[in-house]
C-alpha positions in Angstrom: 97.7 86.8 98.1 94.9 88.9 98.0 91.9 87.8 99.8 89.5 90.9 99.2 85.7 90.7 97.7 86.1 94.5 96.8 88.0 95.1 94.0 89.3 99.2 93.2 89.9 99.8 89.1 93.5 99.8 89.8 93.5 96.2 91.4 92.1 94.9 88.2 95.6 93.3 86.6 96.5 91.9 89.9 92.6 90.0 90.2 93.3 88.5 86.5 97.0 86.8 87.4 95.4 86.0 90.6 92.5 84.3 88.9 94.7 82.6 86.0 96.5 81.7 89.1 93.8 79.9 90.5 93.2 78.0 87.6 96.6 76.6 87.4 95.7 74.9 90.6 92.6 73.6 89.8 94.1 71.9 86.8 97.1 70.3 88.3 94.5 69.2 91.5 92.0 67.8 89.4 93.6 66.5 86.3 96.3 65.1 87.9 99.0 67.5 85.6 102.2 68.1 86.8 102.2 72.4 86.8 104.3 73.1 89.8 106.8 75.4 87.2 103.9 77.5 85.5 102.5 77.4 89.4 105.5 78.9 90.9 106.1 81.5 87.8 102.5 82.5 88.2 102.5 83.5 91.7 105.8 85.2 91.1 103.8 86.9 88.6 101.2 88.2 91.3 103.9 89.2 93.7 105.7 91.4 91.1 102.5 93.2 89.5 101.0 93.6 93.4 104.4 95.5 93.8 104.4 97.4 91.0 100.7 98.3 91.5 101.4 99.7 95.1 104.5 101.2 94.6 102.9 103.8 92.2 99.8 104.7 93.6 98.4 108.2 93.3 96.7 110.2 96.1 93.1 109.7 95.2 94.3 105.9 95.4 95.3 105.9 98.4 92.0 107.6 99.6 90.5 104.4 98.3 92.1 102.2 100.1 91.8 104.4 103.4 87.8 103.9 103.1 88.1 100.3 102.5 84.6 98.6 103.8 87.3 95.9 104.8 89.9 98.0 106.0 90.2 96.9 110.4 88.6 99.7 112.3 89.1 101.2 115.8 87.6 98.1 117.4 89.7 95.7 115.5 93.0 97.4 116.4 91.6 97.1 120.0 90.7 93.9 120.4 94.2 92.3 118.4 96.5 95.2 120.1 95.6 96.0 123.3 94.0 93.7 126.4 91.7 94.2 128.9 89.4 97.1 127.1 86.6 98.5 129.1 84.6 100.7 127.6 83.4 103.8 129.2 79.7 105.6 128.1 78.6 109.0 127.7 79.5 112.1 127.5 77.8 113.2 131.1 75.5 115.9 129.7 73.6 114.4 126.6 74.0 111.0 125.5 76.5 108.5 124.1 77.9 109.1 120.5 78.8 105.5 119.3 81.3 107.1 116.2 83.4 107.6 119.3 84.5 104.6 122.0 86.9 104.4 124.3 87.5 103.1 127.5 90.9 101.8 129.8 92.7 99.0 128.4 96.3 97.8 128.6 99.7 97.5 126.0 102.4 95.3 127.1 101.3 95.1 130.6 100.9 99.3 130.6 97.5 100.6 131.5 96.5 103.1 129.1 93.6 105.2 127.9 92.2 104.2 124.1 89.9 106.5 122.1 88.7 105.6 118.7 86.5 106.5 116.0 84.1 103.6 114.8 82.3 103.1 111.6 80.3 100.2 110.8 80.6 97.1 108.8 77.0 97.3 107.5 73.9 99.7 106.8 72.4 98.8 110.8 76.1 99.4 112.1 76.9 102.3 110.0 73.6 104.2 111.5 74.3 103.0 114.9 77.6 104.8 114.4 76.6 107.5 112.4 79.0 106.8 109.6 81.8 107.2 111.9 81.1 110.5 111.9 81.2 112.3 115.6 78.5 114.6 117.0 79.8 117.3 119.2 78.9 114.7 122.3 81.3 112.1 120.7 83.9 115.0 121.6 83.0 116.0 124.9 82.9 112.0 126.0 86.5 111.9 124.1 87.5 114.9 126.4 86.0 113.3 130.0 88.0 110.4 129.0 91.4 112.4 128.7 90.7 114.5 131.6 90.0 110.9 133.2 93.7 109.9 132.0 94.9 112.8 133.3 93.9 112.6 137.1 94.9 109.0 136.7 98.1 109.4 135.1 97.3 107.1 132.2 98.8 107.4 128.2 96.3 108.1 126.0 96.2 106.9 122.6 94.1 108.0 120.3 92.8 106.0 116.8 92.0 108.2 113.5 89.2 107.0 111.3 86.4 109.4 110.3 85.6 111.7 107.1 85.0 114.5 109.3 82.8 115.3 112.4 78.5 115.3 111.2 77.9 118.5 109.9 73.9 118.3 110.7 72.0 120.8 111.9 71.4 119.0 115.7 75.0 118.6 115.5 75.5 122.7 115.0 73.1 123.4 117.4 74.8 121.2 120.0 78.2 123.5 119.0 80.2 120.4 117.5 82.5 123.4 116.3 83.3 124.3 120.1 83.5 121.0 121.2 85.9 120.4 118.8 88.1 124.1 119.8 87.6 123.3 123.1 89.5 119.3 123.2 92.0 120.6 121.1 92.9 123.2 123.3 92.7 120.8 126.6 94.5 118.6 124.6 97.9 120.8 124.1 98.0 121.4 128.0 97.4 117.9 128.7 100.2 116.3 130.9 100.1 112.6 130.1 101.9 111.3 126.6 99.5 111.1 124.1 99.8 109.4 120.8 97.3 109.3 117.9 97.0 107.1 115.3 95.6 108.0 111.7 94.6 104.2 111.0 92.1 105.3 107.8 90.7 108.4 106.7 91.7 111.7 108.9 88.8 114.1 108.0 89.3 117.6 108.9 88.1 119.3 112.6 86.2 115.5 113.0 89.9 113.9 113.2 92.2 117.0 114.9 89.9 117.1 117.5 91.1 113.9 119.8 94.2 114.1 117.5 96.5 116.9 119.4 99.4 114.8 120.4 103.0 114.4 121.3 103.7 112.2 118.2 101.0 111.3 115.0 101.3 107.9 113.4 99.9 107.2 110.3 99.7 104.0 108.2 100.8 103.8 104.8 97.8 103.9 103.0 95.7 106.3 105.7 94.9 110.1 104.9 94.8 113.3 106.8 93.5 116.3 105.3 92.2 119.8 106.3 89.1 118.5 104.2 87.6 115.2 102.0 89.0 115.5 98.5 85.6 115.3 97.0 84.7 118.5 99.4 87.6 120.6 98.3 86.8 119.4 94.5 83.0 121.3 95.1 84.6 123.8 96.5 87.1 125.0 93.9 86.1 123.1 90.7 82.2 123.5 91.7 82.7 119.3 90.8 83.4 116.6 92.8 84.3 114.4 89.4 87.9 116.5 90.4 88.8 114.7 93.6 91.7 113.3 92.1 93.5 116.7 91.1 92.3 118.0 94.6 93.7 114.8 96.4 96.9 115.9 94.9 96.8 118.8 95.7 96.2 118.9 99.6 99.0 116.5 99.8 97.2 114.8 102.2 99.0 111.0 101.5 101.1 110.0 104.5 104.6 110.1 102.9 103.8 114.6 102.4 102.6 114.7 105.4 105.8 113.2 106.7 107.6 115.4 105.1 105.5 118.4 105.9 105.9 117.2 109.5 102.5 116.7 110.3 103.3 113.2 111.0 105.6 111.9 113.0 106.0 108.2 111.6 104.8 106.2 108.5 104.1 102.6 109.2 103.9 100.1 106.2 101.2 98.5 105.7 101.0 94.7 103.6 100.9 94.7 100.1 97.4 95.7 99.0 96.8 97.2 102.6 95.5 96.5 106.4 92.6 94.8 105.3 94.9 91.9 103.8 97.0 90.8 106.3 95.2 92.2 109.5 97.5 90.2 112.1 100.9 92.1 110.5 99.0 95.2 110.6 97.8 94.8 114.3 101.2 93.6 115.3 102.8 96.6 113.5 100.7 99.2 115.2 101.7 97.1 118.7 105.0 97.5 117.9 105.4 101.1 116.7 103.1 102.5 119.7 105.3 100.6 122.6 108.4 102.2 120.8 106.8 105.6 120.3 105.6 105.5 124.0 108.7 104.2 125.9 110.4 107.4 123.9 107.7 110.0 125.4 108.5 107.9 128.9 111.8 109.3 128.8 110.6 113.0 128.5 109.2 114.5 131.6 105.6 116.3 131.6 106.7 120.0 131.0 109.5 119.3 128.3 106.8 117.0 126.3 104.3 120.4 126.2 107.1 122.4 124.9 107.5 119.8 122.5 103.7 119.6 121.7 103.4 123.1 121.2 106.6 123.8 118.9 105.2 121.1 116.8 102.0 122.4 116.1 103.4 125.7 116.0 105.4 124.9 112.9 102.9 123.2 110.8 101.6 125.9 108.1 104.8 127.6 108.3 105.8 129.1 104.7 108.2 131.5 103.2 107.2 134.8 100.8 109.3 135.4 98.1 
């Protein structure tokens, strides 16, 4: 059933059953009526237009439901998934971006390294984080974590959730686009297993850059795009009314990038989402990233950066006619 307070256009039929629904209920609670039939063919009712609802969702959609204000975040997935989380400050040199967080923590009894982008719940949160949007110091703390993994000898897994690093002028002046070149190429040579997860939105430069890794998961409902749909619609349309036709476009939904092989694994998600059933999503991340990692366990350090770098080597790879 759905449980959300925010309600997309598309979710519309699914609110009215649910609300006719809830009315059957009522009645047969307070009046005493016997209803259990028209109960039973109600919710049967929900179940099949919920299916039918998800099962034919377009890319801009599925956007939606990627930016979620309900949607579990980086913080949620560590507190339900992980154990032991210790955050780690700073970036050494300038200050501590809180769009980024990370710190040690362990996964079945296995200590690894966790980096995630944070947004916020509300408008004092969302400044704190900065939108979830990463300055070029997020980045280089990102980086001293890894490099921290490294010597250490730790996993590191890293959560996607961000519509792109800031573009503001500190942030250019700090060189957010070098900090950004520069993990991604640290991050092919590193020598640990390393795993990201696109958990939401997968913005551009602001995601690939702690997103280099052995194998990319992605939920079912998540994103991850070379830009925002709205920003390619201004682009080429000169009108971000187009983000639809540019979402499907990019194919930038998880089942194309699958098949483009720019990720790795789908994972499902409940009907309606992560932000419905958050304990089946948690324990579905759990599960995938102890399979995912007990595989990379098996390969040793110098076959894994072959590995790495065929796989990034064949993304973009087209044929002329």
């Amino acid at each position: 059933m759905h449980k959300s307070s925010y309600l997309f256009d598309f979710e519309q039929p699914i609110r009215e059953l649910e609300d006719s629904y809830r009315h059957l209920k009522k009645m047969s609670e307070e009046d005493g009526i016997d209803l259990g039939r028209e109960i039973v063919s109600a919710r049967k009712k929900i179940e099949a237009k919920i299916k039918e609802v998800y099962s034919s969702l377009t890319s801009w959609q599925k956007v939606q439901i990627s930016r979620h204000p309900e949607r579990p975040y980086s913080l949620d997935y560590i507190e339900h998934v992980f154990e032991g989380f210790q955050e780690i400050h700073g970036d050494r040199n300038f200050r501590d971006d809180r769009a980024i967080i990370g710190g040690t923590a362990r996964l079945a009894d296995r200590r690894v390294m966790i980096i995630g982008q944070q947004k916020g719940r509300d408008t004092k949160e969302n400044i704190l984080r900065n939108f979830g949007c990463p300055n070029p110091e997020g980045y280089r703390k990102a980086l001293r974590l890894m490099k921290l993994a490294e010597k250490f000898a730790l996993p590191i897994i890293t959560l996607i959730d961000t519509p792109g690093a800031y573009p503001g002028v500190e942030s250019e002046e700090r060189h957010v686009c070098e900090a950004i070149a520069v993990n991604i190429r640290e991050m092919t040579m590193m020598q640990v297993p390393i795993i990201s997860v696109v958990i939401g939105e997968g913005g551009s430069g602001g995601a690939l850059g702690v997103a280099v890794a052995d194998t990319v998961l992605i939920f079912e409902y998540a994103y991850y795009s070379v830009i925002s749909p709205e920003g390619c619609a201004a682009i080429l349309w000169k009108d971000r009314a187009y983000a639809p036709e540019a979402a499907d476009a990019l194919k930038l939904d998880a089942q194309n990038l699958l098949l483009l092989g720019v990720a790795d694994k789908v994972m499902p998600e409940p009907p309606g989402g992560n932000h419905h059933d958050f304990e089946k999503a948690a324990h579905t991340l759990q599960k995938h990233l102890i399979e995912t990692l007990a595989k990379l366990d098996d390969l040793d350090k110098e076959e894994r950066q072959q590995l790495r770098y065929k796989k990034y080597r064949r993304i973009g790879e087209f044929l002329e006619k």
